[in-house]
C-alpha positions as CSV (number, residue, x, y, z in Angstrom):
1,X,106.2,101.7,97.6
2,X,106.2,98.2,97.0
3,X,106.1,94.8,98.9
4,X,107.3,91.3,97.9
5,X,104.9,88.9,100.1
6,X,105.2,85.0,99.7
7,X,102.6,83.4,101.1
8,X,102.9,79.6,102.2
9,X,99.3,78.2,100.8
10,X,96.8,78.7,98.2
11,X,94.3,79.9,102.1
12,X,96.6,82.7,102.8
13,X,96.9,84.2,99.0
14,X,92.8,84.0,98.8
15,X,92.8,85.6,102.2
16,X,95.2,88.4,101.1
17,X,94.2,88.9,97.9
18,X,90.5,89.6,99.1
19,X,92.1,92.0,101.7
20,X,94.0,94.2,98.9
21,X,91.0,93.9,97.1
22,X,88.3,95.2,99.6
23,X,90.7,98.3,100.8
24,X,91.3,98.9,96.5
25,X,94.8,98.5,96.8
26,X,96.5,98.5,93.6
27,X,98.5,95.0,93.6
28,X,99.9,92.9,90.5
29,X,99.5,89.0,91.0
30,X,101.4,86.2,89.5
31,X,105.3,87.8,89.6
32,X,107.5,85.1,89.0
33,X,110.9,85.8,88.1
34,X,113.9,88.0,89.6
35,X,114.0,90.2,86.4
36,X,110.0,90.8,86.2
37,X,110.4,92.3,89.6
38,X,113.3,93.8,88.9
39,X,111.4,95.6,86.5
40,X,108.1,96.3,88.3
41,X,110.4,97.7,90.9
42,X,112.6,99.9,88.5
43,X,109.3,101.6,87.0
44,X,107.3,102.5,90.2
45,X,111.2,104.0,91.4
46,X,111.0,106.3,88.1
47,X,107.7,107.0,88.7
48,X,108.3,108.0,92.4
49,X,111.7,109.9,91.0
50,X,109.5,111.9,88.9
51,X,106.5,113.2,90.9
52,X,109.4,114.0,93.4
53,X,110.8,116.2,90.5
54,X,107.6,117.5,89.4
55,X,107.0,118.5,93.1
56,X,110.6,120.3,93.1
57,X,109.7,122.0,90.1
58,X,106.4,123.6,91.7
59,X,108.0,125.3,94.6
60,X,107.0,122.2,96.8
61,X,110.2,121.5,98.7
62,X,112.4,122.5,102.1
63,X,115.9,124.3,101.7
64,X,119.0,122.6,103.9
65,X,118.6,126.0,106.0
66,X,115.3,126.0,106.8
67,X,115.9,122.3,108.2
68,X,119.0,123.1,110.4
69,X,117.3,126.3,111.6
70,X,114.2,123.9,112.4
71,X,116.5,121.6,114.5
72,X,118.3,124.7,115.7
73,X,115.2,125.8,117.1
74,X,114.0,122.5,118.4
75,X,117.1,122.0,120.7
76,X,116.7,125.0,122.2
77,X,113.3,124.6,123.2
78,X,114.8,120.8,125.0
């Protein structure tokens, strides 16, 4: 996942910089232009498209029957 945050003064990027920082969050600084995004944002998506891949590959996933059967179920019991 990944948020865009402009911050209005130098206070509030110290202040939320120091927060990512003391939870570890993973964060890249200094993001300037529309295509550097663009491209930050296009290679965490792969990245997100594969382990959702390599999950579906391992068994890891929920067949469309199981889920209306699920929400079968759960009306039922309303």
């Amino acid at each position: 996942m990944s948020i865009l945050v402009n911050t209005q003064n130098e206070q509030e990027e110290k202040v939320l910089l120091a927060f990512l920082e003391s939870l570890k969050y993973e964060y890249q600084a200094n993001v300037d232009n529309d295509e550097q995004i663009s491209g930050v944002f296009l290679d965490q998506y792969n990245k997100d498209i594969d382990a959702a891949d390599a999950e579906i590959e391992n068994g890891n996933f929920v067949s469309q029957s199981d889920v209306e059967m699920l929400f079968e179920q759960r009306r039922k019991s309303i």
